[in-house]
N, C-alpha and C positions, 0 to 999 in steps of 0.2 A: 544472633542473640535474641530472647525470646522477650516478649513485655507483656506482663497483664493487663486487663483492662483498667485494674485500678492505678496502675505505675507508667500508665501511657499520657505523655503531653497532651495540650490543646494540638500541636501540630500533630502530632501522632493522631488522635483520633479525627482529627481534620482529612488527613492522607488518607486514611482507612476508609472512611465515609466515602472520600469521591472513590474510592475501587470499589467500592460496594455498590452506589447508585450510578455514578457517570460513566466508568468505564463497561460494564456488560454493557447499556445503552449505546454505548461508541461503536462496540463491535457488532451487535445486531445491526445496526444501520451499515458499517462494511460489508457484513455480509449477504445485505440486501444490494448493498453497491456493485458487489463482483457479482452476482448472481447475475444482474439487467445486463452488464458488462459481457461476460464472459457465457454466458447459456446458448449462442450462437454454437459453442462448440458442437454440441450437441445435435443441433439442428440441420448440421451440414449437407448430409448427404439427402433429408427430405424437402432443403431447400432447391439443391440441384434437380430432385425429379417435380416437386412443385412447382418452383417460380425458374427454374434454370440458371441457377447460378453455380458457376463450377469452383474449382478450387482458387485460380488466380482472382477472381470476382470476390469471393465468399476473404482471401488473404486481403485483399483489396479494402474490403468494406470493414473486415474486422479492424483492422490500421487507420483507416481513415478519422477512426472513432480516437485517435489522439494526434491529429492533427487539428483537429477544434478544438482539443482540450488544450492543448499548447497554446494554439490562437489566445484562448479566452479565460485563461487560466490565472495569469498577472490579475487583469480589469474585475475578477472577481474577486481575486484574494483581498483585492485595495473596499469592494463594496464590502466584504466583511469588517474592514476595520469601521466603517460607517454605522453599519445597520448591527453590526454587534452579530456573535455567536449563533444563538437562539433563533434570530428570525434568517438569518440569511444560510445555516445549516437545514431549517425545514423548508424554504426556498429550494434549494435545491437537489434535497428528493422526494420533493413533491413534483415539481417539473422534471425529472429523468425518471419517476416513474410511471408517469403519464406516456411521454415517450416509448419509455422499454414497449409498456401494452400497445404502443399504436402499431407496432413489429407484425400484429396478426396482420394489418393489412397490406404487407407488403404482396407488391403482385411481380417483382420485375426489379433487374439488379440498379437500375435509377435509384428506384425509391428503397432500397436496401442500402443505397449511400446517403442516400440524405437522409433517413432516419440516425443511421450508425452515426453523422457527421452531427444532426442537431443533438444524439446523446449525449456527445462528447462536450455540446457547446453549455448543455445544461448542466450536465455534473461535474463541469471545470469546478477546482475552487473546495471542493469535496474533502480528500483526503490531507492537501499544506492547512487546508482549515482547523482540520479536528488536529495536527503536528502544532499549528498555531497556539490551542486552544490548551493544549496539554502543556507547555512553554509557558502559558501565562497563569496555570492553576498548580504548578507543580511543583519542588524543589528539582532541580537536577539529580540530586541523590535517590529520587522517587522515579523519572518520567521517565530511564530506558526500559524499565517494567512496566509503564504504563506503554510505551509505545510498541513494547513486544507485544503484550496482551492485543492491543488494536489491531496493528498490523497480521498477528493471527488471525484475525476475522476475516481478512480473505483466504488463508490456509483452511477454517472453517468450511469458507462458503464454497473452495473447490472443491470440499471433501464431500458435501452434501450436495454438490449440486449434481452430483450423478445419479443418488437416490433420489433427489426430488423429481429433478428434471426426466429421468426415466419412464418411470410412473404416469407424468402426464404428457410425456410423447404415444403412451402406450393408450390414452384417450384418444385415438384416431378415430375421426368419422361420428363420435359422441356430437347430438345433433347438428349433424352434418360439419362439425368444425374439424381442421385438421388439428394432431398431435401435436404440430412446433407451434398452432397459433395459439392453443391451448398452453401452453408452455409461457410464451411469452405474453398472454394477460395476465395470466394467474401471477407471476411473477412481480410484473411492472405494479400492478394495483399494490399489490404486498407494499411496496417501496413507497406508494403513497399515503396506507395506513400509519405505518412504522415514521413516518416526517410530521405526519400531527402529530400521534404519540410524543415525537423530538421535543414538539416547541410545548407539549407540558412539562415535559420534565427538566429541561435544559435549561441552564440561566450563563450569561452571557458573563458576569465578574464574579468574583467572588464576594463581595459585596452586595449582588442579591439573592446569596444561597441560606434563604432561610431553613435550611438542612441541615445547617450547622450553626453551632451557639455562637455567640457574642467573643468569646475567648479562641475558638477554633476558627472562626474568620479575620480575627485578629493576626493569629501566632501565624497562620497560611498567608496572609496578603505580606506579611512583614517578612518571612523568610524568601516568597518570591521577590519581593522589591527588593530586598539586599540582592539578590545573586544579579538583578539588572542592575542595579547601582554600580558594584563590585566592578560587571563588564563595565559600563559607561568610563568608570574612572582610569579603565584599564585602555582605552580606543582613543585613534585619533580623529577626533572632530573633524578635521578637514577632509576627511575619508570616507564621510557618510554621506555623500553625492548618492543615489541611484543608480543612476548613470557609470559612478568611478567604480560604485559594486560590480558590472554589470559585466565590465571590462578587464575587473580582477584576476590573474592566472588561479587564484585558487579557487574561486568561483566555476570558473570553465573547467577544473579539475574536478571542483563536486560533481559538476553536470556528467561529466565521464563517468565515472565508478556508478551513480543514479543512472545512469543512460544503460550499462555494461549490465547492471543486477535486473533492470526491466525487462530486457533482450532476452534474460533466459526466464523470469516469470512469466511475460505472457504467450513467449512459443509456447509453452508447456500451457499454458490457461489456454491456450485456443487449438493447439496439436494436441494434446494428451490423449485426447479420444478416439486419435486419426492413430496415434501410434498404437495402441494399447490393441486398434481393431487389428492389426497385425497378426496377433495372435488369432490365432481360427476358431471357430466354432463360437464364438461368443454373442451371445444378443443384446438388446442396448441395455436391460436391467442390470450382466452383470459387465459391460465396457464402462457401465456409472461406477459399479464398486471397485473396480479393480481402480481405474482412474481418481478414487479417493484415495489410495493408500501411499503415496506421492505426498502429498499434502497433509496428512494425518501426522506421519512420521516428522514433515515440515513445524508443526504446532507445538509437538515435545522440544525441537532442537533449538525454535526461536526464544521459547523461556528460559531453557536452561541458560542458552549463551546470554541471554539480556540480563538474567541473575548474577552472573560471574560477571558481567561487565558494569553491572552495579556496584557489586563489592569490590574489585581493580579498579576502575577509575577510568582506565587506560584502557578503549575498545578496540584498538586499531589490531593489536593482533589477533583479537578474536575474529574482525572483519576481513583479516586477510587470510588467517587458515578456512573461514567459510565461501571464500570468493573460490578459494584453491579446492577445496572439496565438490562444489557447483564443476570445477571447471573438470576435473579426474573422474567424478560421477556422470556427468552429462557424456565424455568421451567414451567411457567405457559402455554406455551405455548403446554409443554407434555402431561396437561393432561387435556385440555379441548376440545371440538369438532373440527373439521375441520376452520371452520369459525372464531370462537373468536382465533382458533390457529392464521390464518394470523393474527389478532389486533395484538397478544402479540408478536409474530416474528416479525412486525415493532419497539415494543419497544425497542424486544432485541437489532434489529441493530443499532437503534440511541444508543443502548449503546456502542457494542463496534466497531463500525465505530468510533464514538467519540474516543474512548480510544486512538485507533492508532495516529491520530496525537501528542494527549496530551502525549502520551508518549514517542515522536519522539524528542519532546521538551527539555525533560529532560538530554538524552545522547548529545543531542549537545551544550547544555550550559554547561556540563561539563565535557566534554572530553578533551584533551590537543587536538590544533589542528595538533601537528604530527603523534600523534595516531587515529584520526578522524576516516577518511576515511576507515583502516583496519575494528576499533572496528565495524563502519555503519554495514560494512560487514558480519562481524562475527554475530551482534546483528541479521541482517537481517536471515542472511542463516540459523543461529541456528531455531532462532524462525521460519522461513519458513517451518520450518518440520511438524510443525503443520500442514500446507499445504496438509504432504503426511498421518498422522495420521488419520486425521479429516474425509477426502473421504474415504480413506481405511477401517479405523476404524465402519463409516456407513453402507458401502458397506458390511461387513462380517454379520453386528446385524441384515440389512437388512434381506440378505442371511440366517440367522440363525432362522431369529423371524419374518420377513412378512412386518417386521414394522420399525420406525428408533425413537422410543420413548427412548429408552433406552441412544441411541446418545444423543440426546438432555439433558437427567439426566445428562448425564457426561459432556458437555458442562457446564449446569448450574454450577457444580461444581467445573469446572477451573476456570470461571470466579468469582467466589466467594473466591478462593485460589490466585489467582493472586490479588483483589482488597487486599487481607490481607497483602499479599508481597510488596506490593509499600508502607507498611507503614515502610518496612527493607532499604529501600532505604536508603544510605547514603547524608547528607546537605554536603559533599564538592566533591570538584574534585577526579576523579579516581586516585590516586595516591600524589593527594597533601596535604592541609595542613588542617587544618580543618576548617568549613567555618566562623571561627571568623574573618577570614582575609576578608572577604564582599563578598568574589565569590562564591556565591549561586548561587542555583537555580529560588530561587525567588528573587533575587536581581539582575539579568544581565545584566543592561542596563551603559551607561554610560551618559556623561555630553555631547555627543558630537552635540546637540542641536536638534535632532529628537524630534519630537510630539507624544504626548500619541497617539496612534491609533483611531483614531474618532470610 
């Protein structure tokens, strides 16, 4: 349904406002996140003839990079809730971009793990933050579009980062610096432009967005607090331990399917380039572009599905035919030629690039919002491991077999285990009541006079 500007609510033009200014700002900052993250792709093979590092080294260090982020990922999500949105979001890409650029100095696969290890330790805290932060600014009827659009930002930033990154690998020997160190200043510095930037624009409640009138910060703070209230009255108190979270079977079940959807994002964020070189004759200009069209196609299929799971209510089947498409695209893509392989690796991604938001949706309509923010964390950093399995995991098969086919079988096969797992998911709150009492998942909107989502 369509609304004018003059028939649109305080809330409506509240909602509208933050897609206009908060949400691009959300995603340029991801896509300066995945860039410092994931641009190692690229650099692979003039790390091996520059500093020597080979493939199980290079799977090693790329992984390692979320084993900090797990470490330190909780302790920061908790200083968010201290220091507030604003300061503690430019905080930390201001420090992982300083990081990413110290990458030129690596001389030796030491210090290509402990860079990789302090990036991880710096931009813990990054991504449950801005899930966080979207939960506390948004109606539920609003946030799986908002978190589609985000989450696209690193669909974005792998789609560009073959163009960008290309470009200035081809600055080789430009006064005397190499191509990958070139790469990795220019990048990292980015990220710490882009973090001041943040802390102008960014405001921590909604109560200090003078962005919006008196009546639109009203009609926004009031329909968020009802949908925490709603949950609150719906949850049992004696079930908000941390601790009793922690130990939850459905808890350990998020961490799965988050753990399952990682495993095949960042094989492909850090293989793509290794697979793609498969194909002959290519130089790095065009292994950039071909290696964007994965992730491009990823960007169309995370909206559409986040749109239709806005208007249904009910994401879970959407999450489980994109877990299953990840899992039928990534397969097929094992064992056919170089060329139809890239077709079938674009379908896998629009699989589960899709899955990710759609499943972002689920823990934060049903989370109590005292335990929120912890669980984001936990959900995140658990599954984040996949992170360090996935490169790791490649890098050895690589190493052992020539090839990273075998990777991809075992992809195929999480993502066809995790689609089975989201049918274990429980219909009520983590610890509350069972969802006869109306607080579902696919029921979360309230009466507070917000519009279907056009």
């Amino acid at each position: 349904m369509a609304f004018t500007r003059n028939s649109a609510t305080p809330l409506d033009s509240a909602v509208s406002k933050f897609f206009r200014r908060v949400v691009p700002l959300l995603i340029i900052m991801l896509i300066c996140n995945q860039l410092d993250r994931a641009n190692i792709g690229y650099a692979t093979k003039y790390l091996e003839a520059d500093v020597g590092i080979g493939a199980a080294a290079y799977g090693f260090g790329a992984g390692i990079f979320f084993v900090a982020y797990a470490i330190f990922e909780l302790p920061s999500n908790m200083m968010l809730e201290k220091f507030g949105a604003r300061i503690w979001l430019t905080r930390i890409m201001v420090t992982w971009g300083l990081v990413a650029a110290a990458m030129v100095f690596v001389r030796n696969a030491e210090m290509f793990y402990a860079l990789r290890f302090l990036l991880g330790a710096t931009e813990a805290g990054f991504f449950p933050a801005v899930i966080f932060y979207l939960a506390k600014w948004l109606p539920n009827a609003h946030r799986g579009r908002a978190t589609a659009l985000f989450v696209a930002g690193s669909s974005v930033a792998a789609a560009v980062s073959g163009p960008i990154s290309g470009p200035l690998l081809t600055m080789n020997g430009l006064l005397g610096v190499h191509g990958w160190q070139w790469m990795f200043g220019i990048e990292g510095l980015l990220s710490v432009v882009v973090g001041v930037i943040a802390y102008l624009l960014l405001d921590s409640r909604i109560a200090d967005a003078r962005w919006l009138s008196d009546a639109e910060r009203t009609a926004l703070s009031e329909a968020v607090e009802a949908e925490e209230q709603r949950i609150v009255a719906t949850s049992d108190k004696r079930t908000l331990s941390r601790w009793r979270m922690l130990a939850d079977p459905q808890m350990l079940l998020f961490c799965w399917i988050y753990f399952a959807i990682q495993l095949s994002i960042y094989a492909n964020t850090f293989w793509l380039p290794t697979i793609v070189r498969r194909i002959h004759g290519l130089g790095d200009i065009t292994v950039g572009l071909l290696s964007a069209l994965p992730w491009l196609s990823a960007v169309v299929a995370m909206y559409l599905t986040a749109r239709i799971g806005d208007r249904r209510g009910n994401r879970r089947p959407l999450l489980i035919g994109s877990l299953l498409t990840a899992a039928v695209g990534t397969y097929l893509a094992a064992v056919v030629s170089p060329w139809p392989a890239l077709i079938f690796l674009c379908v896998a991604a629009m699989g589960f690039k899709s899955a990710s938001p759609l499943f972002w949706s689920i823990p934060q309509s049903t989370l109590h919002p005292l335990v929120l923010a912890p669980a984001i964390a936990v959900i995140n950093s658990l599954g984040n491991l996949g992170g360090f399995v996935a490169p790791y995991g490649f890098g050895l098969i690589k190493s052992a077999t020539g090839t990273v086919t075998w990777g991809l079988y075992a992809l195929a096969a999480a993502s066809a285990l995790a689609a089975a797992s989201v049918l274990l998911i429980r219909r009520h709150r983590l610890g509350g009541p069972a969802a006869a009492s109306g607080a579902t998942e696919s029921t979360p909107r309230f009466d507070s006079g917000e519009p279907t989502p056009a």
